[in-house]
N, CA, C and O atoms as CSV, one atom per row, in Angstrom:
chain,resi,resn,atom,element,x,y,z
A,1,UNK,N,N,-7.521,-14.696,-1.945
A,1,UNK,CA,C,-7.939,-13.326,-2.113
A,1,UNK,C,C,-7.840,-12.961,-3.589
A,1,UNK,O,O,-7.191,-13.548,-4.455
A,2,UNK,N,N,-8.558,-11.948,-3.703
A,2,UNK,CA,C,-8.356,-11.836,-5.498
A,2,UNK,C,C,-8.381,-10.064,-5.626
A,2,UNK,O,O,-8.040,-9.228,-4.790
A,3,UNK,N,N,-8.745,-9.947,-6.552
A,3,UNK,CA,C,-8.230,-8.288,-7.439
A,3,UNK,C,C,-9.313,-7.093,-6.379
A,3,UNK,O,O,-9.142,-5.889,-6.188
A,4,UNK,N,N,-10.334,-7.954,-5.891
A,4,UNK,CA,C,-11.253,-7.031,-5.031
A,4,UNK,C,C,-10.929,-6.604,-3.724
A,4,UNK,O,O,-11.548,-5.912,-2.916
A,5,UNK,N,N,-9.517,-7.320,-3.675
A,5,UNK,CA,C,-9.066,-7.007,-2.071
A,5,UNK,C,C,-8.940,-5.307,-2.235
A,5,UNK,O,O,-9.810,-4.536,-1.829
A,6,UNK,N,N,-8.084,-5.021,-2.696
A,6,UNK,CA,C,-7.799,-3.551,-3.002
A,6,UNK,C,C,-8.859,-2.948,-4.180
A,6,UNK,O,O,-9.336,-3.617,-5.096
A,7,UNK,N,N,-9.162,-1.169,-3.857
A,7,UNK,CA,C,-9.173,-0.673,-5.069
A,7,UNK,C,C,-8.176,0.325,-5.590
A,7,UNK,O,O,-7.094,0.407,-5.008
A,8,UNK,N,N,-8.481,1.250,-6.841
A,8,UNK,CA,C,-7.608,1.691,-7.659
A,8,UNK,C,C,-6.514,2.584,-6.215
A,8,UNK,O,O,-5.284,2.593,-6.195
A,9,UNK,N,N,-7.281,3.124,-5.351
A,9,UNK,CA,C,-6.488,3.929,-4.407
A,9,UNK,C,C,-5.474,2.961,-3.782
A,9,UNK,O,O,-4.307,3.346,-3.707
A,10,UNK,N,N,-5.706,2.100,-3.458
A,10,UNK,CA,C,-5.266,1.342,-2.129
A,10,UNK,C,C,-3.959,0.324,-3.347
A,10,UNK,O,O,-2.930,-0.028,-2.771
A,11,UNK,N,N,-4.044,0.048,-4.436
A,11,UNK,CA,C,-3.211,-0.276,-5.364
A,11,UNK,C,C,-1.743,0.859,-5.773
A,11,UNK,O,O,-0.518,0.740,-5.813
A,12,UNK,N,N,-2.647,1.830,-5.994
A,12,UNK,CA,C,-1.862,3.107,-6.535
A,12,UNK,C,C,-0.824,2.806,-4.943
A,12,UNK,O,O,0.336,2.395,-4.933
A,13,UNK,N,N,-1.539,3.103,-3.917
A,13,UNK,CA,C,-0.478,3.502,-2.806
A,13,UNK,C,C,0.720,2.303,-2.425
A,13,UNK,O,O,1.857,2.535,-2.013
A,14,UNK,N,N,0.283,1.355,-2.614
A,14,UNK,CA,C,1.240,-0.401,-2.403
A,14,UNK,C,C,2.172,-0.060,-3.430
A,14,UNK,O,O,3.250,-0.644,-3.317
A,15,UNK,N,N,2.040,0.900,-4.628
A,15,UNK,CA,C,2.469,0.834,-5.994
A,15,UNK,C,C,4.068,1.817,-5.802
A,15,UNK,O,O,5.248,1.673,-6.120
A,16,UNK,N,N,3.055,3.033,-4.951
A,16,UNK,CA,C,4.614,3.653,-4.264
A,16,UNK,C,C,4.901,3.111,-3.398
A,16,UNK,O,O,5.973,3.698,-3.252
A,17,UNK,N,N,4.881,2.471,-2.654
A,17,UNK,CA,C,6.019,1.801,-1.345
A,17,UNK,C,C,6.603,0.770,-2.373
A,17,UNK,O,O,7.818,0.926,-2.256
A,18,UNK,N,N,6.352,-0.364,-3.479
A,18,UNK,CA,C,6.833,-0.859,-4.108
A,18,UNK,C,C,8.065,-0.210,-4.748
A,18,UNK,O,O,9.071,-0.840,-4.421
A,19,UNK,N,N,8.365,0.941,-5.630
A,19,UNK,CA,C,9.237,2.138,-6.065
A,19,UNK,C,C,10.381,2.654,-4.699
A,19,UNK,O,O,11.306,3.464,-4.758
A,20,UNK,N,N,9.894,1.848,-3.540
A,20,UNK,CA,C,10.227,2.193,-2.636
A,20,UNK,C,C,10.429,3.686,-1.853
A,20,UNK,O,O,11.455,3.939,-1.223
A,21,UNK,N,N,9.600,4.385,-1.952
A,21,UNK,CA,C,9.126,5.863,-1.449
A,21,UNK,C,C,8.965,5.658,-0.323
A,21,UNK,O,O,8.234,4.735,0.034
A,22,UNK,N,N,9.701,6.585,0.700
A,22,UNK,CA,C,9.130,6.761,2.056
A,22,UNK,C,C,7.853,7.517,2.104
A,22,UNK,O,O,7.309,7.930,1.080
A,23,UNK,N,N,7.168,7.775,3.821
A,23,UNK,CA,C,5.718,7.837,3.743
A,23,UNK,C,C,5.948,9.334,3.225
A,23,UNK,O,O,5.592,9.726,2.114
A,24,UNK,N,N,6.637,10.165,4.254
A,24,UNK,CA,C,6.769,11.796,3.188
A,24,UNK,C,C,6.510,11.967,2.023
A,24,UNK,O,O,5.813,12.970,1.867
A,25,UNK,N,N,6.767,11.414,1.059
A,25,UNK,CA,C,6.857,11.144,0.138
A,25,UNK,C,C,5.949,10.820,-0.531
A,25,UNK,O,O,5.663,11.580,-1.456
A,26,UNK,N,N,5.332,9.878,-0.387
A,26,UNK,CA,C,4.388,9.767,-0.996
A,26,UNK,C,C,2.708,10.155,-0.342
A,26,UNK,O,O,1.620,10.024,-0.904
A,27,UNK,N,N,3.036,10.670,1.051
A,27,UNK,CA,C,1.976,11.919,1.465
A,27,UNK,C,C,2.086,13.084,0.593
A,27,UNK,O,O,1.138,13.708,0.117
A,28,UNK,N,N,3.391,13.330,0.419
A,28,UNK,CA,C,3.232,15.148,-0.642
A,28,UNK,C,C,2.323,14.464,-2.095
A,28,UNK,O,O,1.257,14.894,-2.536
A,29,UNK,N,N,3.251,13.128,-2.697
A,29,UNK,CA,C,2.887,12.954,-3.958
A,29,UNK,C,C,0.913,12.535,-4.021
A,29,UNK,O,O,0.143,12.486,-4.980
A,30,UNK,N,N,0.741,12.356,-2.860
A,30,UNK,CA,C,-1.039,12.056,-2.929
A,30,UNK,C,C,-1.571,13.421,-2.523
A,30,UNK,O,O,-2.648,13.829,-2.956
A,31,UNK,N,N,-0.716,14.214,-1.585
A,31,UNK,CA,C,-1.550,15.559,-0.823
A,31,UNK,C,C,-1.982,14.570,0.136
A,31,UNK,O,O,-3.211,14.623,0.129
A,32,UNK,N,N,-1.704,13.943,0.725
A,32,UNK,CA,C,-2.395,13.499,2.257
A,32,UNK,C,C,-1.482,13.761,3.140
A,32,UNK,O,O,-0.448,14.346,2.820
A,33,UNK,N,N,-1.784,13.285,4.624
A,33,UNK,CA,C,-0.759,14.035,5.680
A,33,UNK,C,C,-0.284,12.693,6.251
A,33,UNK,O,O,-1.109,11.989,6.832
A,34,UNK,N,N,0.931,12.308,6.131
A,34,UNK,CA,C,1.769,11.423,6.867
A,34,UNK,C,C,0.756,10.257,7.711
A,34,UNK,O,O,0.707,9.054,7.452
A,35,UNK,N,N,0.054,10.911,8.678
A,35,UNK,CA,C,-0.378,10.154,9.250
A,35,UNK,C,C,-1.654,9.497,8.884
A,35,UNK,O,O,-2.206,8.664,9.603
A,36,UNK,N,N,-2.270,10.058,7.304
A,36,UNK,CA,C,-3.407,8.995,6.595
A,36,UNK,C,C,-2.533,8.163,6.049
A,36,UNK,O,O,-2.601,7.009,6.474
A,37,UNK,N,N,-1.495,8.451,5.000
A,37,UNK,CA,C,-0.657,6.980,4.585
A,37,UNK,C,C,-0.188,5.964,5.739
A,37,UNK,O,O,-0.099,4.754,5.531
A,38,UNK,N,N,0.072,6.499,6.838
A,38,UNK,CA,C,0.035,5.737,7.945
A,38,UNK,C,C,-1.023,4.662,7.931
A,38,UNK,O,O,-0.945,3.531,7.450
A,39,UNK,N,N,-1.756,5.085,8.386
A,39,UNK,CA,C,-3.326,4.335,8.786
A,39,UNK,C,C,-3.370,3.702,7.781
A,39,UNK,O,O,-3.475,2.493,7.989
A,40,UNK,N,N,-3.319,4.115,6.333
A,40,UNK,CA,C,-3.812,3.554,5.181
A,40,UNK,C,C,-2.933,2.185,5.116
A,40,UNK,O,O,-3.286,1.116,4.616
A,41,UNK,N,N,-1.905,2.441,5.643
A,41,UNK,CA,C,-1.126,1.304,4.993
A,41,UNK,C,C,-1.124,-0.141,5.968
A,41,UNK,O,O,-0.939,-1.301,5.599
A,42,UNK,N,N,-1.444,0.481,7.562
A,42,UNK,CA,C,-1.898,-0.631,8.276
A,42,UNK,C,C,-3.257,-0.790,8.189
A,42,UNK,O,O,-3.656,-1.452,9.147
A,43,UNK,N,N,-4.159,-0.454,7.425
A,43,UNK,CA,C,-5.122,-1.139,7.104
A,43,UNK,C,C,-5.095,-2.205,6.245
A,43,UNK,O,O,-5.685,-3.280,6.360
A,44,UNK,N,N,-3.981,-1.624,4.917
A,44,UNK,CA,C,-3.526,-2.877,4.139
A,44,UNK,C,C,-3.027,-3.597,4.336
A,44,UNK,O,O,-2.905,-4.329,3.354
A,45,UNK,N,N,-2.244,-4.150,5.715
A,45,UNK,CA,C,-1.661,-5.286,5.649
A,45,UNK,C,C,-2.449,-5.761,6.857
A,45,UNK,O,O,-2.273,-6.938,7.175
A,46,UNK,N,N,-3.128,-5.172,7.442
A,46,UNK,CA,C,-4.524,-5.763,8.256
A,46,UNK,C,C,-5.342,-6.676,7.471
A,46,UNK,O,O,-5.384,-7.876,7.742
A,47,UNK,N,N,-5.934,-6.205,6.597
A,47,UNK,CA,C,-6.334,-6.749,5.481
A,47,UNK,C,C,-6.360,-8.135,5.011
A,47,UNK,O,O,-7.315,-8.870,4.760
A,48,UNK,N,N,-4.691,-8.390,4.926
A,48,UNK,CA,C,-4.150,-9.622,4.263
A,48,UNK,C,C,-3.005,-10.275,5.294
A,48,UNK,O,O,-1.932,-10.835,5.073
A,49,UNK,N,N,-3.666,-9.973,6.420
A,49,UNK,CA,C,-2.393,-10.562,7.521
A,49,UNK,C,C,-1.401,-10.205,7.553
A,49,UNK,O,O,-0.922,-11.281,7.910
A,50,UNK,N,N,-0.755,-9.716,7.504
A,50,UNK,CA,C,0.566,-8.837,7.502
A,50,UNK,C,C,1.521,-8.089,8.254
A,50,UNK,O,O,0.678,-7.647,9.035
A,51,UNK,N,N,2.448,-7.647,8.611
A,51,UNK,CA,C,2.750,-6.991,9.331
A,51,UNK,C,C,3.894,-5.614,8.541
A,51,UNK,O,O,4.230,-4.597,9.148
A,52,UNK,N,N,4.281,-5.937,7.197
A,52,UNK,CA,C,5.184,-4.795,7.149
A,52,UNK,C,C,4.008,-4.528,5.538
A,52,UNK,O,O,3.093,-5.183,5.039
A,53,UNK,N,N,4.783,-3.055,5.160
A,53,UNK,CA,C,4.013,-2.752,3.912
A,53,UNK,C,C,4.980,-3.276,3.052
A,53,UNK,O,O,4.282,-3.440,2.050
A,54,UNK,N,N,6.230,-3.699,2.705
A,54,UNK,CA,C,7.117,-4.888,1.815
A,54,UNK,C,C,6.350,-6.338,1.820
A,54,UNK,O,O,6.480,-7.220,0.971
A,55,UNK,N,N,5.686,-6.360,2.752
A,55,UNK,CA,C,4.937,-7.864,2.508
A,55,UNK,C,C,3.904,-7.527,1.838
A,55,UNK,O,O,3.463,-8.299,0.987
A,56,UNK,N,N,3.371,-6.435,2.059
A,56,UNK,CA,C,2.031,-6.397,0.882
A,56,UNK,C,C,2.197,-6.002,-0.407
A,56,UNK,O,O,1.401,-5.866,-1.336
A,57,UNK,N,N,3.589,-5.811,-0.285
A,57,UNK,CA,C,4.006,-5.738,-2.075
A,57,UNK,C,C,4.167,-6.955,-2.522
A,57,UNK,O,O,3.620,-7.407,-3.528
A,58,UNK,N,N,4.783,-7.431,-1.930
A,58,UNK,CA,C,4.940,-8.795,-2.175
A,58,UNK,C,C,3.996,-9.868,-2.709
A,58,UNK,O,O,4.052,-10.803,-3.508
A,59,UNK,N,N,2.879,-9.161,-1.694
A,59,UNK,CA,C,2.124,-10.016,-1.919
A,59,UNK,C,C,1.092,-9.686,-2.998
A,59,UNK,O,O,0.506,-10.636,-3.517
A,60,UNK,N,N,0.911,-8.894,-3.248
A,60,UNK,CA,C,0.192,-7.999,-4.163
A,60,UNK,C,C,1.221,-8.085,-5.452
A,60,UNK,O,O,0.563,-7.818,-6.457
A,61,UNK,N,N,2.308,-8.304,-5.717
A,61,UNK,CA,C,3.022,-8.582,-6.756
A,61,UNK,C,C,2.750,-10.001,-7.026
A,61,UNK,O,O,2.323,-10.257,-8.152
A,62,UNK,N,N,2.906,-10.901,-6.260
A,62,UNK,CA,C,2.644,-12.430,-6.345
A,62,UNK,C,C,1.784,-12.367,-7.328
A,62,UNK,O,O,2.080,-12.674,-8.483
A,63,UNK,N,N,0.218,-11.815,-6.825
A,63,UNK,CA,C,-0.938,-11.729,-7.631
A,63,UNK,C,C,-0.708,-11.112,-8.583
A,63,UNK,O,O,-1.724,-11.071,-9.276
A,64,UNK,N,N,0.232,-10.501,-9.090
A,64,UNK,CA,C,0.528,-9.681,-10.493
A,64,UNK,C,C,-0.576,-8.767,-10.081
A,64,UNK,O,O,-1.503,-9.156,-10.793
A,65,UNK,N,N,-0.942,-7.973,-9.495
A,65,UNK,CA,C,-1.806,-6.700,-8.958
A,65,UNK,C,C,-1.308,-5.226,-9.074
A,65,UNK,O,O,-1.985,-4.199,-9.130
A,66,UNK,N,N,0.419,-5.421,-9.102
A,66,UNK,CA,C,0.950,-4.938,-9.268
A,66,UNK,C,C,1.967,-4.590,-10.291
A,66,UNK,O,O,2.694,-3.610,-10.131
């Protein structure tokens, strides 16, 4: 997979769970409602096989993406 998996949104958001922010948290800091960072974030590790959003830091750090 390469830099096109994600864009600037879907980076930014891996970027706060990385900082380790709960979803509250970083729903106020985007203005979205709990349950789009929800969705959003199992889309991202849908994405790349996954099952927690720490693995898609991970993995997204691997790639220096992050």
């Amino acid at each position: 997979m390469h830099r096109e998996v994600f864009d600037r949104d879907e980076l930014a958001l891996i970027s706060l769970f990385a900082q380790g922010l709960c979803i509250e948290t970083i729903a106020r800091r985007l203005e979205l409602s709990e349950r789009t960072i929800r969705r959003r974030s199992r889309a991202l590790c849908d994405r790349i096989g996954v099952t927690t959003t720490i693995q898609v830091v991970a993995w997204a750090a691997r790639r220096r993406l992050i």
